[in-house]
C-alpha positions in Angstrom: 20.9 25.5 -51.6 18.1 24.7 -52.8 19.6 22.2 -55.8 21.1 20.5 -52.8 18.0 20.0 -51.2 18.8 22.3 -48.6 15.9 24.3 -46.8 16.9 26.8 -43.3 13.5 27.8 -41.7 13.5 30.9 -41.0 10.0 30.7 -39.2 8.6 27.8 -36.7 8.0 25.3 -39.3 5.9 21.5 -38.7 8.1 18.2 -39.4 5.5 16.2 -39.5 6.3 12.0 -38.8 4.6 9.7 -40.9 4.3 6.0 -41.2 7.0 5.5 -43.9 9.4 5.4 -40.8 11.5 7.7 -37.8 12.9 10.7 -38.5 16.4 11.4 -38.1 18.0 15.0 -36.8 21.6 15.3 -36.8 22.4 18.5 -33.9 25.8 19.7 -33.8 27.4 22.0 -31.4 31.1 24.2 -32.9 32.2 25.4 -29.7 34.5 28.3 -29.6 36.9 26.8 -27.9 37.0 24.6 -31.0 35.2 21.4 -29.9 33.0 19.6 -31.8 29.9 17.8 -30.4 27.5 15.9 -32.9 24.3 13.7 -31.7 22.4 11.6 -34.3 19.0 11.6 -32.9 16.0 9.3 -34.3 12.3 8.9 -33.2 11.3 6.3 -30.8 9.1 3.5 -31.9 5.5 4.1 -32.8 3.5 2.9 -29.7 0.9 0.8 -30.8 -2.1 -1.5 -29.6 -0.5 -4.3 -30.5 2.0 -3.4 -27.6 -0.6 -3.3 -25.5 -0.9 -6.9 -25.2 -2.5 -7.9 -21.8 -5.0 -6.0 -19.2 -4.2 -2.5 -18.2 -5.0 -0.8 -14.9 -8.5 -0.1 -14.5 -7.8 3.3 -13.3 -4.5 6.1 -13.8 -3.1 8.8 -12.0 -3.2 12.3 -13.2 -0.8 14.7 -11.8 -0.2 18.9 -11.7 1.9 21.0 -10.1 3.2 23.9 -9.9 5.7 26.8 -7.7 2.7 28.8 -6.8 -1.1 28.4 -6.2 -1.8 30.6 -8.9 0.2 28.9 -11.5 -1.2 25.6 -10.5 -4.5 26.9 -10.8 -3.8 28.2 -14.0 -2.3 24.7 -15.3 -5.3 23.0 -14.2 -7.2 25.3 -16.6 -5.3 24.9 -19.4 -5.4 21.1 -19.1 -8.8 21.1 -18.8 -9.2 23.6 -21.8 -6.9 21.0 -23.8 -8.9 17.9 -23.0 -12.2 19.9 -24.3 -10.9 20.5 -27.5 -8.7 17.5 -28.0 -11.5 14.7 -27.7 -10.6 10.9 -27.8 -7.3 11.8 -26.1 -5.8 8.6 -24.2 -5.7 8.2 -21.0 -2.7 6.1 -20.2 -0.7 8.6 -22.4 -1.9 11.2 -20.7 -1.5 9.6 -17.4 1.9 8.9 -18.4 2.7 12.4 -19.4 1.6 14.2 -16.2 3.3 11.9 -14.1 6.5 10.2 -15.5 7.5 13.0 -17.8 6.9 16.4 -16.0 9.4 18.3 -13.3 6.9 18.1 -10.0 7.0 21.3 -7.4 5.5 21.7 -4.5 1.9 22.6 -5.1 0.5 19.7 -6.3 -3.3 18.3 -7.2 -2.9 14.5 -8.2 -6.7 12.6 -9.4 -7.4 8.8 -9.3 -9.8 8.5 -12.9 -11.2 5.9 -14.6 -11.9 7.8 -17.9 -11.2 11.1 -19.7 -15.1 11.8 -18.3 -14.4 11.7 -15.3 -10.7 13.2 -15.6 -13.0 16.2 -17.0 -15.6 16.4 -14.1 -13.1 16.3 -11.9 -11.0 18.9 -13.3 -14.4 20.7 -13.1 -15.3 20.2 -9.9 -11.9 21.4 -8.4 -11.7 24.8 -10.1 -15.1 25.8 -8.6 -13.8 24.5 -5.1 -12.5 27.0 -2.7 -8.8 25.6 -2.5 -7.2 23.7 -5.3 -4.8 20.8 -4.5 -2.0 20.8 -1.5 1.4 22.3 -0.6 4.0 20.3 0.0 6.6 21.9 1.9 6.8 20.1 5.3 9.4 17.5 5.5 6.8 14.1 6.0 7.4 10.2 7.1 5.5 7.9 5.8 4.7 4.7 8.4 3.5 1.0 7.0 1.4 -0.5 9.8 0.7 -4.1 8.6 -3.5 -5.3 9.1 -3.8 -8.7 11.3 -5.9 -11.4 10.2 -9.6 -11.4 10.2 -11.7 -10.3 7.2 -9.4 -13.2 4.8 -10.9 -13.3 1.3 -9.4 -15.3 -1.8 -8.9 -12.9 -4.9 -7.3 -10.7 -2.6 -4.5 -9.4 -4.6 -5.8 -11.2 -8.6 -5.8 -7.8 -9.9 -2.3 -6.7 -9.1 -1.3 -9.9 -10.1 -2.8 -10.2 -13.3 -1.5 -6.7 -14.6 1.7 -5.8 -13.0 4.8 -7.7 -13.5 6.7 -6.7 -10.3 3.7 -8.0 -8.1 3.4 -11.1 -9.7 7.5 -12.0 -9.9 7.4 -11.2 -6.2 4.2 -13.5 -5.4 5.9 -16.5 -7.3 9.4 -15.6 -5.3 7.6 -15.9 -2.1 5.3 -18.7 -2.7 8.2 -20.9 -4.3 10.4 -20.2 -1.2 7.2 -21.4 0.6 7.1 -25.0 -0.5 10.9 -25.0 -0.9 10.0 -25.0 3.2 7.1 -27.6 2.7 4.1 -25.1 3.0 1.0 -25.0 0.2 1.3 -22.6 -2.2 -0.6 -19.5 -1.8 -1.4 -18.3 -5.5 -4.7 -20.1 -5.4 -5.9 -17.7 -2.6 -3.8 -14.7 -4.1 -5.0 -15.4 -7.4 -9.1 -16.0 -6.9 -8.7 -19.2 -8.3 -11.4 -20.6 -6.3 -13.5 -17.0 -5.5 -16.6 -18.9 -4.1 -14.8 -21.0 -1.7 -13.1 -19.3 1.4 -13.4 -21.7 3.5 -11.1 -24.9 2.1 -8.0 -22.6 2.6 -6.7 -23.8 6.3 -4.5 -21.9 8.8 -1.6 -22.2 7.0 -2.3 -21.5 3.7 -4.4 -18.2 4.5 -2.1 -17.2 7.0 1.3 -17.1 4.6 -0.8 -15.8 1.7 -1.5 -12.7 4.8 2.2 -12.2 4.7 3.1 -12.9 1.4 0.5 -10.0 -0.2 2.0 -7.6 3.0 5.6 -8.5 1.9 4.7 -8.3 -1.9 3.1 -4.6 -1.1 5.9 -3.4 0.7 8.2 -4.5 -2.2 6.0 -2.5 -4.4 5.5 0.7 -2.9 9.4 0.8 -2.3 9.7 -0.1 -5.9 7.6 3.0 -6.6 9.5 5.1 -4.5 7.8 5.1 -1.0 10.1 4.1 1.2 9.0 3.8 5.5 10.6 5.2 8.7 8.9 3.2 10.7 7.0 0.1 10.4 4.1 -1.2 13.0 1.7 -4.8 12.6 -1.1 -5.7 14.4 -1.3 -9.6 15.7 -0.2 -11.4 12.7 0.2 -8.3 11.0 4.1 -7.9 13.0 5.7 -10.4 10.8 5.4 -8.4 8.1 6.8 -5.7 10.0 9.8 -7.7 11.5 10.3 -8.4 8.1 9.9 -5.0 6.6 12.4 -3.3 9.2 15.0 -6.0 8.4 14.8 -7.8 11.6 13.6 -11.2 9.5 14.9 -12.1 5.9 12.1 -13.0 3.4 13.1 -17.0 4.3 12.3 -17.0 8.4 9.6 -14.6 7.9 7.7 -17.3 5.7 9.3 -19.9 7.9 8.0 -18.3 11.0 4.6 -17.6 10.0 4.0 -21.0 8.5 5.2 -22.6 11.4 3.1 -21.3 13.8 0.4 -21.8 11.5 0.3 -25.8 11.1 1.3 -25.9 14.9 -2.0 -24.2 15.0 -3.5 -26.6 12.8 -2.4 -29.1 14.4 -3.0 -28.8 17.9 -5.8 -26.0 18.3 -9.4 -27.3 17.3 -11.2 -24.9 15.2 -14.3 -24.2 15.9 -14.4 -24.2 20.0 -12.9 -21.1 20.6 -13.6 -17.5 18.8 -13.3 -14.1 19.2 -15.3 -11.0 19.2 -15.2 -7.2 18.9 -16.8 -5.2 21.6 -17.5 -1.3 21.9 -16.7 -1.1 25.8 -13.4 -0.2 27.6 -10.9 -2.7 29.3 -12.1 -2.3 32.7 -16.0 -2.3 32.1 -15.5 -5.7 29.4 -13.4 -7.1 32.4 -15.8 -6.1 34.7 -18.5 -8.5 33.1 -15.7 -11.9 32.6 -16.5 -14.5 35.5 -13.5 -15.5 37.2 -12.0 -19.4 36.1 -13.7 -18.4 32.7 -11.5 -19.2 29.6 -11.7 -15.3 28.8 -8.8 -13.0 27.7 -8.1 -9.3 26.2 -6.5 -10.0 23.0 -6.4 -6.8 21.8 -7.2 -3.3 22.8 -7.7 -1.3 19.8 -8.7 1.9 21.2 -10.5 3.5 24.7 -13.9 1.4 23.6 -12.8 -0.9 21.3 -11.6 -4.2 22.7 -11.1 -7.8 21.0 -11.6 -10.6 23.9 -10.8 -14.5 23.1 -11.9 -17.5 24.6 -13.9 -20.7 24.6 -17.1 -20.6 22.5 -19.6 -21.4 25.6 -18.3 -18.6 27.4 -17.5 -16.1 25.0 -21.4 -17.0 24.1 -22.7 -16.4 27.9 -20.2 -13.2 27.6 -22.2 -11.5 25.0 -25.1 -12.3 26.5 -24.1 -10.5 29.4 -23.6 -7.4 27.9 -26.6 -7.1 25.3 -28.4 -7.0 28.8 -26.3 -3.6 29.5 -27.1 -2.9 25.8 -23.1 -3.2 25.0 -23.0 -4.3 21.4 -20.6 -6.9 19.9 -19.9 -8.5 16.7 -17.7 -12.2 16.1 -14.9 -11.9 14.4 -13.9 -14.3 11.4 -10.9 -16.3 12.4 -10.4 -19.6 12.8 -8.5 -19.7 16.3 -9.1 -17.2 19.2 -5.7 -15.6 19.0 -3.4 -14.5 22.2 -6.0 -16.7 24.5 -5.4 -19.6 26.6 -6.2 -22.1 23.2 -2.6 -21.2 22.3 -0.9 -22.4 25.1 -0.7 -25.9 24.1 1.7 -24.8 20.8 3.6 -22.2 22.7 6.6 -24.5 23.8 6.7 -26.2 20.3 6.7 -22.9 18.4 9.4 -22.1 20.6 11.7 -24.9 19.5 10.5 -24.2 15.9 11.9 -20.6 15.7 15.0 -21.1 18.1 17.2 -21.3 14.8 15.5 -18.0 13.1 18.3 -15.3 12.8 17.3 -11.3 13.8 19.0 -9.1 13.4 19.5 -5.1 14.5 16.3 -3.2 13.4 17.2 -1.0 10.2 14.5 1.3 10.9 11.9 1.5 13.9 9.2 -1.0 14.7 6.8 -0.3 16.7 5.4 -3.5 18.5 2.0 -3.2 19.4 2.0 -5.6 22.2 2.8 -4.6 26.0 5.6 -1.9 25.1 7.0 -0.4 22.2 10.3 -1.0 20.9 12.6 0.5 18.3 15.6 -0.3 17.0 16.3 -3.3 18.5 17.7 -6.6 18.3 14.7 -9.2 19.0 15.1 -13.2 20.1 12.8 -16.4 19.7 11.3 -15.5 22.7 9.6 -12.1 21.5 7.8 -14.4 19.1 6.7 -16.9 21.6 5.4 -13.5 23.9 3.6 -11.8 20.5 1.6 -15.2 20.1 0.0 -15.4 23.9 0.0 -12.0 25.1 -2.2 -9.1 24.7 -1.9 -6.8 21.7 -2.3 -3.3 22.6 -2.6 -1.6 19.6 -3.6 1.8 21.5 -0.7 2.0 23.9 1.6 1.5 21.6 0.7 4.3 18.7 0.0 6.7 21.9 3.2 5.5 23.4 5.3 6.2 19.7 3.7 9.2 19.5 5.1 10.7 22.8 8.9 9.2 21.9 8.4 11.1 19.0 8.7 8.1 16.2 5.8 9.2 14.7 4.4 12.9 14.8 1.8 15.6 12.9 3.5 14.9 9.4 3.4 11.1 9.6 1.4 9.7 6.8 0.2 6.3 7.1 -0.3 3.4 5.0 -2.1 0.3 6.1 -0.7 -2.5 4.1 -2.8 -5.6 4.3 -6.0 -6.8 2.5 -8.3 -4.2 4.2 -9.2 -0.8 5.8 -9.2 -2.4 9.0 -6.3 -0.5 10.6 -7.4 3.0 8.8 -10.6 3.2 10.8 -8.7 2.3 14.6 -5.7 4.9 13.9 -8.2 7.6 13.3 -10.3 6.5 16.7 -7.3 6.5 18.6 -5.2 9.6 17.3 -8.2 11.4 16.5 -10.1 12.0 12.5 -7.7 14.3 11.1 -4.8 11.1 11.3 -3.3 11.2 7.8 -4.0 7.2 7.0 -5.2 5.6 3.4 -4.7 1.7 2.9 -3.3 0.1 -0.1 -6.0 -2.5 -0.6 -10.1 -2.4 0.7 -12.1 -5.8 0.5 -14.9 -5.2 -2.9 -12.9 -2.4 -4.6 -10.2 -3.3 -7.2 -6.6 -3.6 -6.3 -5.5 -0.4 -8.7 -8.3 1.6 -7.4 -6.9 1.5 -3.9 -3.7 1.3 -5.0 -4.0 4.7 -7.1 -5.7 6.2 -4.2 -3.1 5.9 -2.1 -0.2 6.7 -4.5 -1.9 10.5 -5.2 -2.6 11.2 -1.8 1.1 10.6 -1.1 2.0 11.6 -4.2 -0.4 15.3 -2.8 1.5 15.0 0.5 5.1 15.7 -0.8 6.2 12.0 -1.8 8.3 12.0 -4.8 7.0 8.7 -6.3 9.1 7.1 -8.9 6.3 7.3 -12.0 8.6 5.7 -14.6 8.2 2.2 -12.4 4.7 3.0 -11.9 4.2 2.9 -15.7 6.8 0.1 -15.9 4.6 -2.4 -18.0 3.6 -0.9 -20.7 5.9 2.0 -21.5 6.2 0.8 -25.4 2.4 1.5 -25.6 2.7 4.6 -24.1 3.0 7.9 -25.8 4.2 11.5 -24.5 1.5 14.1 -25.6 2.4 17.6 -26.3 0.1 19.0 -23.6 0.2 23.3 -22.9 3.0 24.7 -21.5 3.8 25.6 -17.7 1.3 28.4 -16.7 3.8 31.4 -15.8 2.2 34.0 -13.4 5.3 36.2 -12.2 5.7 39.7 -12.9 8.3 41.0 -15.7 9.9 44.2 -13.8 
């Protein structure tokens, strides 16, 4: 055998790959009912730096799991034993491994890191903790409730953009069906292109760029396997949601939203009306509005937390008023005082603007945050015309969801919009324990936030779709051999 270069290993023997080129394995199967199965199987391609042309994420998920407490205690250990005495390991490979190439159970510990450092501190840290990652047997939704505007900053999505393909196809999508309709393009504003000028972006560019990063999100996280039951959007926020539960196609969403905008622009002054946020109920911040003052609620975002709209002389006199009763209240950063009397000039006009949009029948429930709820639903012209004057009663509307049962104890949230903004008012209205993590926050990177959110769903039970998440640079990537599932049953 041996003259014909021949060689049975009788003993667990290395086949070592070197750079001369892939090895090749030829496994065949005699069955003995006589068939003959033969597979010619050849190494993938060496992953190298050169594939890793362009930016990577700035930070990577790192996933364990495990059938049993102990066992994923156990695999934590080993993993960490196997980064101490494999140093220089890489972190996207390793990333990769743990997420897009392992079976996932239902006790699971998922990190957000930065470096093989911190992966180790981490690691660290959670073995001397009292409990070690979640369970994940409950059955969960997960809601997207869509942030209104306020808070606008350009850059708001550059870094998304700049590193993930899917993003950025979907940006350019939207923003070319955008001016197909006649509106500015958005990319400078996604993009950062001018990051020290916020204010040169009017109404209608800020405003679609609002729904275009909401719509581009939702595409994303569906692309990586999160998929809503319910939808929700707060003031501008809702035609995102319309949009997201099928009501509105991608086309009169953006046609929708830009028209109202440059109606806005048009026949609104900026400038002479504003808003503000005050800590005071309904009743007590009506109690200090003069009557024939240019003064409304436009939104009610929890027992004490109220927006109010209205003319800039009496919205002034207003807080001046209630620093005297020591109520505090901060201005807002918009450019029209939203569902307030300034609208009421546009209303009729919007009204003739949207008369051709098409909804349809609700695919999943939305929960409209304005004087009711509805779900599942057919919608007309009109609802738009009502969302843009009337009060937005954010707090009624989760409370009233809540009690029809739409969204319960193992709903998990995820605020899709440019900020935190939503995040803090869920928890002040359902109370701190409200499972709720945005996709983006204003002065932290996009993949930070991002990554944040995908492990704590990813924690919670949600069975993300890693191979998309690593979609980019897969070439680049390579599966490490990394210790073996940490058994801890009993042989009887």
């Amino acid at each position: 055998m041996g003259e014909r270069s021949i060689r049975i290993a009788f003993k667990p023997t290395p086949w070592r790959r070197d750079e001369q080129g892939p090895r090749y394995a030829l496994l065949k199967n005699f069955s003995a009912a006589g068939g003959n199965t033969t597979l010619l199987l050849e190494d993938p391609p060496f992953g190298t730096a050169a594939q890793r042309a362009g930016d990577l994420p700035s930070v990577f998920p790192v996933n364990m799991s495990a059938k049993t407490s102990s066992a994923l205690q156990a695999n934590i250990r080993s993993l960490l034993n196997f980064i101490r005495e494999n140093p220089g390991l890489d972190l996207p490979s390793l990333s990769y491994t743990t997420t897009a190439r392992r079976m996932h159970h239902s006790h699971r510990l998922a990190l957000r890191v930065g470096s093989m450092n911190e992966l180790e501190s981490r690691l660290t840290a959670v073995l001397q903790s009292d409990s070690v990652g979640q369970t994940s047997k409950l059955q969960l939704s997960v809601s997207f409730v869509f942030t209104g505007q306020g808070g606008h900053y350009t850059g708001v999505g550059c870094e998304l953009y700049r590193t993930n393909s899917f993003f950025r196809t979907t940006t350019k999508q939207h923003d070319r069906s955008s001016k197909l309709l006649g509106f500015a393009s958005i990319l400078p504003i996604i993009r950062g292109d001018n990051a020290e000028d916020t204010s040169s972006h009017e109404a209608e560019a800020s405003q679609l760029a609002h729904t275009i990063l909401q719509m581009c999100l939702v595409r994303l996280w569906r692309s990586w396997g999160v998929v809503p039951s319910s939808v929700m959007g707060h003031s501008l926020g809702h035609y995102a949601a319309l949009n997201a539960a099928g009501i509105l196609s991608d086309a009169d969403t953006l046609l929708a939203v830009g028209t109202r905008a440059r109606i806005l622009q048009a026949k609104c002054e900026p400038g002479t009306h504003c808003m503000i946020s005050v800590r005071a109920s309904k009743a007590l911040v009506e109690s200090y509005i003069d009557q024939g003052k240019n003064i409304d609620i436009a939104c009610i975002n929890g027992l004490q937390d109220i927006i109010v709209s209205g003319k800039q002389t009496d919205i002034h006199a207003l807080r001046e008023r209630l620093s005297e009763h020591q109520i505090r209240s901060t201005v807002l950063e918009t450019q029209f005082a939203f569902h307030s009397s300034q609208v009421d000039s546009v209303l009729a006009e919007f009204k003739d603007a949207v008369e051709g949009i098409h909804f349809r029948p609700a695919q999943i429930p939305i929960i409209y945050a304005g004087d009711q709820t509805e779900t599942n639903i057919t919608l007309e012209a009109d609802h738009l015309v009502r969302h843009m004057r009337e009060t937005v009663d954010f707090e009624s509307a989760l409370r009233d969801a809540t009690a029809k049962g739409t969204i319960d104890h193992r709903t998990h949230f995820v605020e899709v919009g440019h900020n935190a903004t939503l995040t803090s008012i869920a928890k002040r209205i359902l109370g701190s324990t409200t499972k709720i993590v945005p996709s983006l926050k204003k002065n932290i990177s996009n993949w930070t936030s991002v990554t944040e959110c995908a492990t704590w769903l990813y924690e919670a039970g949600v069975n993300m779709d890693w191979d998309a998440w690593h979609r980019d640079y897969t070439a680049s990537l390579q599966v490490l051999r990394l210790p073996r599932y940490s058994w801890d049953l009993e042989n009887y």
